[in-house]
N, C-alpha and C positions, 0 to 999 in steps of 0.2 A: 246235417248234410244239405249244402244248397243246391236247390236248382230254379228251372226259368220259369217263371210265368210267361200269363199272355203278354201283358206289357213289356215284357224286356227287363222286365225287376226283380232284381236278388230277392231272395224270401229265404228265411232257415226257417229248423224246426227244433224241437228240442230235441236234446241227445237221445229219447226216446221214442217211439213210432207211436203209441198205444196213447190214446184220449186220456190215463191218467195218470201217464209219466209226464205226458205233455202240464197238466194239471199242476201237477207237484214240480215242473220247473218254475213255476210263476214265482215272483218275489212278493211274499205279504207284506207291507209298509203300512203299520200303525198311521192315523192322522186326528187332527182335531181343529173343530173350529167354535165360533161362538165367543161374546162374552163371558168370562171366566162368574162374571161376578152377580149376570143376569142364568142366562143358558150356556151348556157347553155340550157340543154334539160331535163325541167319539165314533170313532169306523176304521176299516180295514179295507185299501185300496191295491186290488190285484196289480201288477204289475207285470209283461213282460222283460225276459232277461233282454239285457244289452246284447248287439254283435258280437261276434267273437272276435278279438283285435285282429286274427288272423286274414278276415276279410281284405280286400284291395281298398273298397271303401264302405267305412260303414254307413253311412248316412245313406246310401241306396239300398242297404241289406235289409229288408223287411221281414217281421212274422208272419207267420203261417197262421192264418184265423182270425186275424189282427180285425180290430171291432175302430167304430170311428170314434177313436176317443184318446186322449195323450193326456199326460201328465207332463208339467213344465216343473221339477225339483231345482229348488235351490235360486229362486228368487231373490236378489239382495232388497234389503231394507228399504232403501235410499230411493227406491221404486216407486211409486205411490201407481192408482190402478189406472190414470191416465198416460202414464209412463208407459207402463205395460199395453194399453192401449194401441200407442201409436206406434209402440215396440213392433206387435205384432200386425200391423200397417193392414193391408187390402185384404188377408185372410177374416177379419173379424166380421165379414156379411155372412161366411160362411160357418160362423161360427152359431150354433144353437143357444148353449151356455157355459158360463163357465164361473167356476167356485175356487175361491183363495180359501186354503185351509194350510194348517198347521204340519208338518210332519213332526213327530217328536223329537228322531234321531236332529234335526237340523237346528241350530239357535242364529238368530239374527238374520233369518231367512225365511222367507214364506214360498208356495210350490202353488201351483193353480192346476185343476182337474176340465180337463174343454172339451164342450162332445161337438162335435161338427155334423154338415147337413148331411155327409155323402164322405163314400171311404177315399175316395181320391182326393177330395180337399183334405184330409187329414193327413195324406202319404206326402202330398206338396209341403204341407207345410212342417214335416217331421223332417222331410231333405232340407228347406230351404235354412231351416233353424236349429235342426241337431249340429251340436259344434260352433255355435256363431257366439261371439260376445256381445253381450248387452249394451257394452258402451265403447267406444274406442279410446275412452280416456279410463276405462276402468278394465279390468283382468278378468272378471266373472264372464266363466261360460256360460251359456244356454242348451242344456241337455232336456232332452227332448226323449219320452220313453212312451209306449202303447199303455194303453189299461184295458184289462181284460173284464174288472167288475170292480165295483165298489158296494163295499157293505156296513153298513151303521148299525154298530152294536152297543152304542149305550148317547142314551139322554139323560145331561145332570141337571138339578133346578126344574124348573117351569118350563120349558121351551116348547110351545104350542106343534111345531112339525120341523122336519129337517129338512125335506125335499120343496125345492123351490117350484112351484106353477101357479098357474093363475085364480085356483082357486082357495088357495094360502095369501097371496101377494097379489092379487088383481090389478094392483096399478102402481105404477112406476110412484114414489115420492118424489122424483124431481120432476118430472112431466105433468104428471099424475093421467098418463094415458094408460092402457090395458097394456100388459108385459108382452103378452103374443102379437099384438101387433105392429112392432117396430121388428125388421127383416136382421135387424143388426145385433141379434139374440142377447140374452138377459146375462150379468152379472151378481154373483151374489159373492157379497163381502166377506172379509174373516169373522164378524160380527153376525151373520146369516141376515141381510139386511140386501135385495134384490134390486136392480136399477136396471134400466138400458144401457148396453152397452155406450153409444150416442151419449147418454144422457151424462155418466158416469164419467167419461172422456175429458166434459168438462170441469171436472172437480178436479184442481191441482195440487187438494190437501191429501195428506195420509190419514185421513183418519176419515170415519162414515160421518155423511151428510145428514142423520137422523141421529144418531146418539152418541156420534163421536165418540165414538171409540177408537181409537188408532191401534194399523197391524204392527208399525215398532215398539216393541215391548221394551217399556223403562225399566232401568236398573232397579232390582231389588232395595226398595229402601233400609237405610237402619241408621239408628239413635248417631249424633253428627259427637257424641261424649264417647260413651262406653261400646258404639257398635251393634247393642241391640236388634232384631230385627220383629221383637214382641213386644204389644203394648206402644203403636208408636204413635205418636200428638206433631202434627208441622203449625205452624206457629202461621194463619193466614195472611198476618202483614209481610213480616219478611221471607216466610218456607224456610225458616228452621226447623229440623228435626228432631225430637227429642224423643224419649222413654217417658211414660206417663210415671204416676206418683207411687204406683203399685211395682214399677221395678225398678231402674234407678232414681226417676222424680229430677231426668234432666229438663223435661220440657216444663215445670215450675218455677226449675232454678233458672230458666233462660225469661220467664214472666219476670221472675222479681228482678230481675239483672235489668230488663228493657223494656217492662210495662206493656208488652204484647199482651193483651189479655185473652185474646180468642184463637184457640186451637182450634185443630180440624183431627177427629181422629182418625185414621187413616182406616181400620177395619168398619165402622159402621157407619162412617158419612157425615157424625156427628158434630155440630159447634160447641166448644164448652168457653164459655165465662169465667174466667180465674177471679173477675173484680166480685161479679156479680153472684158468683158460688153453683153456676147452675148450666144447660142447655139451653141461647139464645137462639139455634137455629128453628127454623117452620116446616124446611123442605128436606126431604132425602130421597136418594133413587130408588124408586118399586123394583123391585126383583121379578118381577112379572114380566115388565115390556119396557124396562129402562126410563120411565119417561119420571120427572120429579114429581112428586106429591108431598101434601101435609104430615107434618109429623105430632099427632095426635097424643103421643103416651109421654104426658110431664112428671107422673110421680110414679109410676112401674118400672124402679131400676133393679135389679139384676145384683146381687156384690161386686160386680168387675164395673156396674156404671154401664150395661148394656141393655136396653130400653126390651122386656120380651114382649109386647105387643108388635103387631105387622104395621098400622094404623096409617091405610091407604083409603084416600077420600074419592070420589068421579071426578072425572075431569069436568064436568059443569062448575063444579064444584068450586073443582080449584081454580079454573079461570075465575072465578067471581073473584076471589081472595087474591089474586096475584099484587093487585095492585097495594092493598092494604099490606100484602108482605113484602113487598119492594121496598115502599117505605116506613117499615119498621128495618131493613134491612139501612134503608140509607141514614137513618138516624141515629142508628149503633152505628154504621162505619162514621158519621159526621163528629159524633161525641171520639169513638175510638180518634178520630184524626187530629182534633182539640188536642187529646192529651198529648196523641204523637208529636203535634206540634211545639206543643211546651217541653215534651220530654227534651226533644232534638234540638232545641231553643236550649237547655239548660247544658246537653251535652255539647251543644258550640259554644257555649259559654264557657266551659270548662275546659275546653278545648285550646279559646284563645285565651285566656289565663295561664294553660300550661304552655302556649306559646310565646307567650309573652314573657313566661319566667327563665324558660328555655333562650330566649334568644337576649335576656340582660344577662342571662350566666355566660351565654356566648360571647357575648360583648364585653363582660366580666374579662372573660378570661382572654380574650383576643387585647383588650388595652391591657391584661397582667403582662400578656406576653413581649407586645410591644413595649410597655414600660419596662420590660426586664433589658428587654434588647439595644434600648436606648441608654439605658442605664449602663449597662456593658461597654457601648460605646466611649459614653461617658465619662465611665472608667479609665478607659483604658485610653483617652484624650488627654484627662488631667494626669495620667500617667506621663506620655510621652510631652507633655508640656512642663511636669516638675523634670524630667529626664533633658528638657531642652531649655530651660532654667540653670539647672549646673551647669550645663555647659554654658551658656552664655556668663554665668557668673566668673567663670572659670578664663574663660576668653576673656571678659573684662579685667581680671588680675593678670592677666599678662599682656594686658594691653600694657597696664599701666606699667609693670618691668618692666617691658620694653620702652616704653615711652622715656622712661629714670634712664637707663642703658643709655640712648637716643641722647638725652640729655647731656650725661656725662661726656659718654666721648665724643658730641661737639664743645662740650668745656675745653676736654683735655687737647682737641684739634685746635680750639683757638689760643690753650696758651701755648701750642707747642710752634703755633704760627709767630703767635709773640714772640716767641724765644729764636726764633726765625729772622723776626723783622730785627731783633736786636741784633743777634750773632752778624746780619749781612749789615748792618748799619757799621756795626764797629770793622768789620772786615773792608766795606766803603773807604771807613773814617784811615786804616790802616794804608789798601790802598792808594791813595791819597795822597799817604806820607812820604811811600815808598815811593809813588813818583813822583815828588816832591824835590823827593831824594837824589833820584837818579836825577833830577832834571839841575838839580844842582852841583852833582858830579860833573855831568855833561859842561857846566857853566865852567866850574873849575877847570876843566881840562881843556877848553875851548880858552881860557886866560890864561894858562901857563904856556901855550902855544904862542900868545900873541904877545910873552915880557920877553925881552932884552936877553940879548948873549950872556950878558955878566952874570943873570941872576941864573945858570943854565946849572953853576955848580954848585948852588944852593939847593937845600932839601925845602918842600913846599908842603906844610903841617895841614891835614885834612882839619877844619874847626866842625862838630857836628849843629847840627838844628836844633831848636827846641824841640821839633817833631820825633826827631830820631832819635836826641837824649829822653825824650820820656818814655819812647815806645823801647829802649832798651833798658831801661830802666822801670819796667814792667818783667820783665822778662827773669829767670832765675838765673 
């Protein structure tokens, strides 16, 4: 049932009136934080419920008994704790502390626990942020919810305390001033690792400034062959992952394949030597307080190859040795890099061999193809040139009939012109005669005109010509 407060502010209650209905509405949300592999510190964070949707708005609907303390669920990854930071912009002087933990129910997400100075900085900042998105280029809301208590019910490993103050943590590691006195209240990481807020702001990585640990949790490893995800060796030059020799014996078979000789094995920290048959590492992380130390136990192995001594040195200690184990460290990578280099040397060499043989067979077959295709031409040239051979032979034998033809009947035209000049020569010669003839007639008759009366009754005998006696006497 709502009603008003003094401010003018919505507040419910729980469907119940009585101190332990109210009790029994809270939501228990499991959480955790801590490195997993150093400390891990379990707890149960009260929650109250969300508004009822039914509200007008909820982001001014407030609990009844509401304590100054919020829970930000559902943090994306991609956040790192100065993102969040300046997320939360001018509210963080007001802020006391605040702790990135785990929820279980959530993956790829982290939630922050914030206790503020005073309950009205906390009521501002549940309006200003309940409902808001975190990015304008990203979709993820910022749900903002009260916490009524938080309780821590298990510490796993070593982990010295779980509650953050100054006399666990007395000074900041990036400052290295006292935690209580910077006004801009303390931060404590997913790793349990405390900072000033200020201080922290400026760290742009995801991961802690002390022991690097990062809160985006990497993909489950496993074997890059069979998928394993027991028994696993990554390969320190390249980070291949393989299965040790005890289950499938991929990370061997990728030694002898590529001469990486120095694995890491992913459960104890350890370096192994495939050339060398043995553990070349010095350092591994204390399970104590994260920080590297000597690795003391050379011939206490285990049948799995896991060393059962702890064999952690003082830190006097080790700083004396760092240097001596630097360079032992850089002399195995120097030798390891020799070999890399020859290895990679023989596999370029092998490389342009098979490139070399690759691109005569390409040439190979690139002049087959061109000599096929020229050929083809070729072909099919002396083709159409035997095909324009016959005809040309063809055309030349009738040239030459023609030529004969051609021949003859100008023979036959010029003997028929002969026969021509003859026939009109004698028709000339004929001509000729005929008027030869007549003109003799003509003479005759022009003479018997011009004789005498007496001869008038005499007959007058035509005598012919030689002309006309032969040409009648040709005649049948």
């Amino acid at each position: 049932m709502a009603t008003a407060g003094n401010s003018g502010e919505s507040t419910y209650l729980a469907p119940s009136a009585s101190t332990s209905s109210s009790a029994s509405a809270l939501e228990s949300v499991p959480f955790s934080s801590g490195n997993p592999r150093i400390e891990e510190i379990r707890g149960v964070v009260l929650l109250h419920p969300d508004p009822p949707s039914a509200a007008p708005s909820p982001s001014s609907v407030l609990p009844v008994g509401r304590k100054p303390r919020v829970c930000v669920p559902a943090v994306p990854n991609h956040m790192t704790y100065a993102d969040f930071c300046r997320f939360c912009g001018a509210f963080v002087p007001y802020m006391l502390e605040m702790r990135i933990v785990r929820i279980d129910e959530v993956e790829d997400q982290y939630s922050v626990l914030i206790k503020f100075d005073i309950q009205s900085s906390t009521d501002s900042f549940y309006k200003h942020f309940n409902g808001r998105q975190f990015s304008s280029l990203e979709g993820d809301v910022c749900r903002v919810r009260f916490v009524e208590d938080i309780h821590f019910t298990q510490l796993i490993e070593h982990a010295q305390s779980s509650v953050t103050s100054s006399v666990d943590q007395p000074t900041c590691p990036v400052c290295l001033e006292r935690l209580d006195q910077d006004p801009g209240g303390i931060l404590t990481t997913i790793c349990n690792h405390s900072f000033h807020c200020s201080c922290i702001s400026k760290w742009t990585d995801s991961s802690c400034p002390v022991c690097r640990y990062c809160q985006q949790q990497s993909e489950k490893s496993m074997c890059s062959i069979c998928g394993t995800s027991e028994n696993l060796w990554i390969c320190v030059i390249c980070g291949y992952v393989g299965c040790g020799r005890y289950k499938g014996g991929h990370a061997i078979e990728h030694w002898k394949e590529t001469e990486h000789c120095y694995s890491l094995e992913l459960e104890t920290q350890k370096v192994w030597d495939y050339a060398g048959d043995n553990y070349v590492h010095r350092l591994i992380q204390s399970k104590t307080d994260g920080k590297p130390v000597e690795y003391n136990c050379y011939s206490d192995h285990s049948a799995d190859g896991i060393c059962s001594g702890d064999g952690g040195i003082s830190e006097a200690l080790l700083n004396s040795k760092v240097e001596a184990i630097v360079e032992e460290y850089n002399d195995l990578l120097t030798s390891q890099l020799d070999k890399q280099r020859n290895y990679y040397e023989s596999l370029l060499l092998d490389v342009k061999e098979e490139n070399e043989k690759e691109i005569v067979a390409a040439t190979d077959k690139v002049v087959r193809i061109k000599t096929e295709k020229f050929q083809a031409k070729l072909d099919k040239c002396i083709e159409e040139k035997r095909f324009l051979d016959d005809i040309h032979e063809n055309l030349v034998k009738n040239m030459e009939a023609w030529r004969d033809r051609i021949q003859k009947a100008k023979e036959r035209e010029q003997a028929a012109l002969k026969l021509k000049d003859e026939k009109i020569k004698k028709l000339e010669e004929e001509i000729s005669g005929l008027i030869a003839h007549f003109e003799c007639q003509n003479a005759v008759a022009d003479a018997s005109d011009s004789m005498p009366s007496y001869v008038n009754g005499s007959t007058v005998l035509d005598v012919p010509s030689e002309s006309s006696a032969s040409t009648s006497q040709g005649r049948p």
